[in-house]
N, C-alpha and C positions, 0 to 999 in steps of 0.2 A: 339229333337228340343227344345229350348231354347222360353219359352214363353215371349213376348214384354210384357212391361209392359204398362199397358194403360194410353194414350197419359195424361186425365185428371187426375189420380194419378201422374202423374210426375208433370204436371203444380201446381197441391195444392202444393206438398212439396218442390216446387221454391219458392211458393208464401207464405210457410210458417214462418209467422213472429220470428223474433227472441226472444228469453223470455227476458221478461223485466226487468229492475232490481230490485233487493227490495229494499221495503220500510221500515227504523228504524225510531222506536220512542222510547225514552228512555230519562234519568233523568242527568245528571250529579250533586253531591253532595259536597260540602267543606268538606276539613278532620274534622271539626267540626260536620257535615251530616247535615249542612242550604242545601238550593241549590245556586248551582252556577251560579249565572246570567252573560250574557256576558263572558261565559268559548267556547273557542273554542273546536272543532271536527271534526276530519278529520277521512274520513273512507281510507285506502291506499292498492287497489289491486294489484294483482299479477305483478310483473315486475314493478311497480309503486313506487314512494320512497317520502317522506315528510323530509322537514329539520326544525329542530328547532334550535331557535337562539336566546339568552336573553329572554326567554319565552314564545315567538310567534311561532305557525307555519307558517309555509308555503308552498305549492304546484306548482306543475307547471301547467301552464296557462290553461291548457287543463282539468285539474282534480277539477279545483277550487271549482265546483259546488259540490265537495263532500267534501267540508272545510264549516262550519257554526256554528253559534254562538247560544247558546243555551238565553233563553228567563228570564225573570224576577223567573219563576218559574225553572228555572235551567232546562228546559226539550227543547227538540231537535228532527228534523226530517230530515233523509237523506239518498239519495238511494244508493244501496250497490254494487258492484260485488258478484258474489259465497265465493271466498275466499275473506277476506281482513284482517286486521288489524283494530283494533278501536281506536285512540289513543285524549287522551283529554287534553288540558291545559289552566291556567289562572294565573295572579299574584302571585295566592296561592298553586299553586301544578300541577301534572302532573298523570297521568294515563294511560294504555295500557292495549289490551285484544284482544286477538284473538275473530271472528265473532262469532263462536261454544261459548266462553265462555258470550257476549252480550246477547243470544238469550237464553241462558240458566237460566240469571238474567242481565236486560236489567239498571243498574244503572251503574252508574259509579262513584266511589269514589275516589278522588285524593287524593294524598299522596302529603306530603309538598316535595317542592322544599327542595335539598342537598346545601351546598357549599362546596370550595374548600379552603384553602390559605397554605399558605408555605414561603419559600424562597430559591433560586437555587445558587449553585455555582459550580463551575468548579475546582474542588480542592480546593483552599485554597482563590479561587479569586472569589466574589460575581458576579454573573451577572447582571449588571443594565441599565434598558431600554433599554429589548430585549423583543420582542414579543414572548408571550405564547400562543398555544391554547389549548382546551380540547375537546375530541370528543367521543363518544362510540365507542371501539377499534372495532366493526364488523361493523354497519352498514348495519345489513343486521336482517330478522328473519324467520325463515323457521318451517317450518313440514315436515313429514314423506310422508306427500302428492305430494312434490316439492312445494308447495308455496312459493315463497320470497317475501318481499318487503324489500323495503330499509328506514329506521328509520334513518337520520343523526341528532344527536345532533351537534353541532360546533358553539363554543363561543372564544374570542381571547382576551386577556389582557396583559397590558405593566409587567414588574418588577421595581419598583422604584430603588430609588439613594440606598436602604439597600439591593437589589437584593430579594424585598417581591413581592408579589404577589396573586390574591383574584376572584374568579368563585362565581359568586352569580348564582341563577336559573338555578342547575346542576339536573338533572334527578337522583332518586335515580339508583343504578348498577353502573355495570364497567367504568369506564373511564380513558382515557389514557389523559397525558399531552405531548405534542408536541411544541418547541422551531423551531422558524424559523427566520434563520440571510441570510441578502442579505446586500452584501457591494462590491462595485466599477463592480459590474457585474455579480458576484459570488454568487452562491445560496446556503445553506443546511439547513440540518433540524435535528434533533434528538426527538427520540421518546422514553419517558421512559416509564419503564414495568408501564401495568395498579395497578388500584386502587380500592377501593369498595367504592364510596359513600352512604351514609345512610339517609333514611328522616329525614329531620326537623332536620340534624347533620352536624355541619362543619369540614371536614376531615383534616386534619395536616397533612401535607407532606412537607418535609426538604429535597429537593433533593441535592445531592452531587455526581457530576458524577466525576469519580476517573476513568481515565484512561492513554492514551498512545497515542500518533499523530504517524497519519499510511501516508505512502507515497508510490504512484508506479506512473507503468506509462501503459494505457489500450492496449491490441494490439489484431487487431481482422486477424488474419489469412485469412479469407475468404472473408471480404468486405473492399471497399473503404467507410469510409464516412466521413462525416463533424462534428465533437465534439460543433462546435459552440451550444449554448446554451443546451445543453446537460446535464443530470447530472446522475450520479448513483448510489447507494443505496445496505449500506453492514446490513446485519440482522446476528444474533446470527442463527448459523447454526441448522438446526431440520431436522431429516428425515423424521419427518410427515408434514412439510411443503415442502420439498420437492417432498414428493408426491402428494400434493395436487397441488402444479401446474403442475404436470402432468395432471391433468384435463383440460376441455376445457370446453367454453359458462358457459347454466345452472349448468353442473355439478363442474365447477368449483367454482360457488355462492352458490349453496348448502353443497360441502366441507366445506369451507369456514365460512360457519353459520351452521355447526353442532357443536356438542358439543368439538369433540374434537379438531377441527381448531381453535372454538374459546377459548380453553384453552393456547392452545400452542400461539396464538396473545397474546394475553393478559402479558404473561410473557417475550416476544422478546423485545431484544434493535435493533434500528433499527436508522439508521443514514446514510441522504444524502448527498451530494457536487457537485458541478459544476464542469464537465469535462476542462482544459484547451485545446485548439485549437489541440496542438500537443499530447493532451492523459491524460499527468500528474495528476494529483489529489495529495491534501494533506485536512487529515480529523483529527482533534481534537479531546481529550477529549474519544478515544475507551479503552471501558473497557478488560480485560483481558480475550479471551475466543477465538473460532473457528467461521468462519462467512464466509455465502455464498455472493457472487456478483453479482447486478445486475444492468444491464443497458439496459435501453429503448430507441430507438433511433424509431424515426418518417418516413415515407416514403422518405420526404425530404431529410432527415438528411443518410439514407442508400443510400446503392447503385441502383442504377436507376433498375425501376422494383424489387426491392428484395418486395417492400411494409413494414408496421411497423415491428422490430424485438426485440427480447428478448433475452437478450446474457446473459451467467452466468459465474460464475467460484464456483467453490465447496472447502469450509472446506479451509479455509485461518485464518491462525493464528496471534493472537498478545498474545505475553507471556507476564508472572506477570513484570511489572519491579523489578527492582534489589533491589531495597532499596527505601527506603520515595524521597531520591535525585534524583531519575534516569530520569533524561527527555530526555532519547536517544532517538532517531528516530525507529519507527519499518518502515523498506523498505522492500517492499513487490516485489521491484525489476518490471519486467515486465511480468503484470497480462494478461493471455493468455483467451477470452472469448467466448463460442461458444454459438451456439445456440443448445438449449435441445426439 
């Protein structure tokens, strides 16, 4: 026989309060080591994510209360979840640190803001007065634990009439630059391979994308849908990225923020366009190599009941051109898409 358990041990452990969260107090420091008065900190638990943007963070509305500004003496107090992120910023710089390493030495010393500048062309033709962004290529940071949060850096800048262009209050690390053109309806984007910015260093980057205008036309065998505002997205083919979206939810954000997902991002070209109505697509400017296809299409936009889907096509090629002259067309003919 199975003994009950008594009535009043069950009622305490309903009525068992929840643990409460911690409480940080710690310093933040200028790269000079004054303190930093008026330096934001944001603590960013698990599933939770922070964006920064020309210096500022920011959180969503619900978290705020673990975003605050540190005092004349550069010191600060804010309660935590178990896991989080500690990340801090001001005028003068930026800092990050896992909880474990806060509690182990409770300061925090920013490192000077990075920049970026350059100038873009498209073979032999400057690009001017297109819109750039720059972002940290993961946006994500993990352990061995499962913990994620999501850290977005994203900053956007024009290119002048010389096709230049200049990122002030960039995060020291990786960052990728992204070019996004919308004209008469039609959307895309290209993403060149990351970068390494360095403190207190402004990084030179002369991009010159050298490629081939790819053309087909999408056909999905199994669904009816609507292309209308649609678009798709071909990457530089990986079979470790392949694999990683065979993951699913968490384990797909955790792929994704290990080490080796985010080696393999970092070095991808990656470039999107607007579906037309009947399928067609035509995309600029691809460099010479092997590249998987992908297209998102929304509950809407599929077949009734199907819900959101994710169609691919695998290992689609554009060859070298022929010579410095060749500006044929690569046709890629009619690109056949399933779902994986």
């Amino acid at each position: 026989m199975t003994n009950a358990q008594p009535t009043n041990q069950v009622a305490n452990q309903a009525n068992t309060p929840k643990a409460a969260p911690e409480t940080l107090t710690g310093a933040v420091l200028l790269p000079d080591g004054k303190p930093a008065a008026g330096a934001q900190v944001a603590v960013v638990g698990n599933g939770n994510y922070l964006t920064l943007e020309q210096g500022k963070l920011n959180m969503a509305k619900g978290n705020k209360k673990r975003l605050v500004l540190t005092g004349d003496d550069g010191r600060f107090t804010v309660t935590t979840p178990k896991k989080a992120q500690i990340v801090a910023a001001s005028k003068d710089g930026y800092a990050q640190m896992s909880l474990e390493q806060f509690k182990a030495s409770p300061t925090i010393t920013l490192e000077k803001w990075g920049a970026i500048e350059g100038t873009l062309r498209v073979g032999s033709r400057l690009e001017t007065n297109v819109s750039l962004s720059a972002m940290n290529p993961l946006m994500m940071r993990s352990n061995s634990n499962g913990f994620t949060a999501m850290i977005i850096f994203h900053t956007q800048t024009p290119t002048d009439k010389e096709g230049h262009f200049a990122f002030q209050s960039v995060p020291p690390g990786d960052i990728m630059i992204q070019q996004v053109k919308t004209d008469s309806g039609s959307f895309s984007t290209r993403k060149f391979p990351s970068l390494t910015v360095k403190s207190g260093e402004t990084t030179v980057t002369n991009i010159n994308v050298v490629g081939r205008t790819v053309t087909g036309k999408i056909k999905l065998s199994d669904e009816t849908v609507d292309f209308k505002n649609s678009h798709f997205t071909v990457f530089s083919h990986s079979a470790i990225i392949e694999k990683l979206q065979q993951s699913k939810g968490k384990d797909m954000m955790a792929a994704y923020a290990s080490e080796e997902g985010q080696n393999e991002i970092m070095k991808m070209f990656m470039s999107s366009a607007s579906v037309s109505p009947d399928g067609s697509f035509r995309m600029e400017a691809i460099p010479a190599g092997n590249y998987d296809l992908n297209l998102m299409m929304s509950s809407q936009q599929a077949k009734k009941g199907s819900g959101p889907l994710q169609l691919y096509s695998r290992n689609k090629e554009v060859p070298e051109a022929r010579g410095a002259n060749d500006d044929s067309i690569v046709d890629w003919g009619t690109v056949e898409l399933k779902k994986e």
